[in-house]
C-alpha positions in Angstrom: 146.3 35.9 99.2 147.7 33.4 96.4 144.7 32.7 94.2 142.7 36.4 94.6 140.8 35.9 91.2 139.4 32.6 92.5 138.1 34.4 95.1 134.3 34.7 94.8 132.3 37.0 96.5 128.0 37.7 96.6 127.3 41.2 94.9 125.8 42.4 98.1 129.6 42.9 99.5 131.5 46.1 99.7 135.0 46.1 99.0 136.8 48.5 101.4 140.3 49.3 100.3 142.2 50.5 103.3 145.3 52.4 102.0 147.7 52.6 106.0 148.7 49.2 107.2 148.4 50.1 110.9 144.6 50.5 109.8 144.1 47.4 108.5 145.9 45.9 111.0 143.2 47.7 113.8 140.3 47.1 111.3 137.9 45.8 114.1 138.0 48.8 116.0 137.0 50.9 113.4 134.2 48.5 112.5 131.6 51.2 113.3 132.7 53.9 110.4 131.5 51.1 107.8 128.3 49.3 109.4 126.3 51.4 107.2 127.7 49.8 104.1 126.3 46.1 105.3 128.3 43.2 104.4 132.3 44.4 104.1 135.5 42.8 102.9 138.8 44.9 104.5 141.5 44.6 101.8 144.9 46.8 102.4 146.9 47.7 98.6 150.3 47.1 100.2 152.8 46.1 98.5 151.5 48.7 95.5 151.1 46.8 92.8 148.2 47.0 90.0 146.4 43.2 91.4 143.9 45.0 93.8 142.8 47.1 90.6 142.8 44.1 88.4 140.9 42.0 90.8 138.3 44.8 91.4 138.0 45.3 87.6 136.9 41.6 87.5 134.4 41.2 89.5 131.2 43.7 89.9 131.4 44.6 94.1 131.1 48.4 95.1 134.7 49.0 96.3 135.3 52.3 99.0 138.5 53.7 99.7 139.5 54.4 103.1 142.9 56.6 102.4 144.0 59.7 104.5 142.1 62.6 104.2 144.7 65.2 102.3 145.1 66.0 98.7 147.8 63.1 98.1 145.3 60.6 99.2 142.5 61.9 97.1 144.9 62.2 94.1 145.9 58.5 94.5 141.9 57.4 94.7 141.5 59.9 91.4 144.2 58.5 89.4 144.7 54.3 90.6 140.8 53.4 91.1 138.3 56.1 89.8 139.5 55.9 86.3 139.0 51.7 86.4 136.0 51.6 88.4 134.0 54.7 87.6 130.9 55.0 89.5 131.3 51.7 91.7 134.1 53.5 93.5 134.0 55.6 96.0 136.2 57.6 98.9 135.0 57.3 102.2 134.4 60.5 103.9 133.5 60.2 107.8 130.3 62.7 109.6 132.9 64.2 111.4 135.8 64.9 109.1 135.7 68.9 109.0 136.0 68.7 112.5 139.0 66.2 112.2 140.6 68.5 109.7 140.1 71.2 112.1 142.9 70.0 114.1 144.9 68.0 111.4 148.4 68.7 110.1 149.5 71.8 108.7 153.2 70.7 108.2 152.1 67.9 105.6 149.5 70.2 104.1 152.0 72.7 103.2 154.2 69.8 101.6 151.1 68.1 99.5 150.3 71.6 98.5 153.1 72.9 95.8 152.4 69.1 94.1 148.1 69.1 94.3 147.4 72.9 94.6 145.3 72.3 91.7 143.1 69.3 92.8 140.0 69.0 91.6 136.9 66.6 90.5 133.8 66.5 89.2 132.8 64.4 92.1 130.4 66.4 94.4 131.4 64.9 97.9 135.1 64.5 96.7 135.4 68.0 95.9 134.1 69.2 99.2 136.1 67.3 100.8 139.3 68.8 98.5 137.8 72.3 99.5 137.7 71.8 103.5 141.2 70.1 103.7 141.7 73.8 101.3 139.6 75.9 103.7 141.8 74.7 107.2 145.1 73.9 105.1 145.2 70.7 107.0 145.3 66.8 106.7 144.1 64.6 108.6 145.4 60.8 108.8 143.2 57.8 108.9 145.0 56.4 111.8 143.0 58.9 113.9 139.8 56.6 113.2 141.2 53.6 115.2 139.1 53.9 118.0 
């Protein structure tokens, strides 16, 4: 999108920031993991740049992040959106993700780990989530949700 600052949306609208490109690309069939957040706006942060953070600074919209659920993922919520969004930010965290993690991926655990060993937050729901991808030393990818 050219003109993104133009773009005006109602207050009532969650921004959902969906970090793989094969997700955003499937968004539809994952519709059902964000119903409960009403009235959504998919926006993917590829290419990286700073405008997504920029825009969302601007405007007052809730904004979620859809990532991958490992420590790299978390780390990039906790250090490119959290610090500019504080509270109106979130990372979305699925019912059924210990049981995802249950069967995630060891291999790219054990290469996050020597990096973000020492992950933490003072965000309740955050930090669970930190502790269970700890507890299985597994990560599970959001590509899994496309339904």
């Amino acid at each position: 999108m050219y003109d993104y600052y133009a773009l005006a949306l109602t207050a009532d609208v969650t921004i959902v920031g969906v970090e793989n490109c094969e997700n955003f690309r499937w968004v539809s069939k994952q519709k059902d993991l964000f119903r409960h957040l009403g009235k959504v706006l998919f926006v993917c942060r590829y290419p990286q740049s700073g405008d997504l953070v920029r825009w969302l600074e601007k405007i007052p919209n809730r904004y979620v992040h859809f990532g991958d659920f490992d420590l790299a993922g978390i780390h990039i919520f906790l250090t490119e959106f959290y610090p500019y969004l504080g509270n109106r930010s979130s990372y979305f965290i699925p019912a059924d993700i210990e049981k995802r993690l249950k069967n995630g991926s060891m291999v790219r655990y054990n290469l996050q780990y020597p990096r973000f060993h020492n992950l933490e937050t003072d965000i309740q729901s955050l930090q669970s989530l930190v502790d269970v991808i700890n507890r299985y030393h597994r990560c599970y990818d959001q590509e899994g949700y496309i339904g």
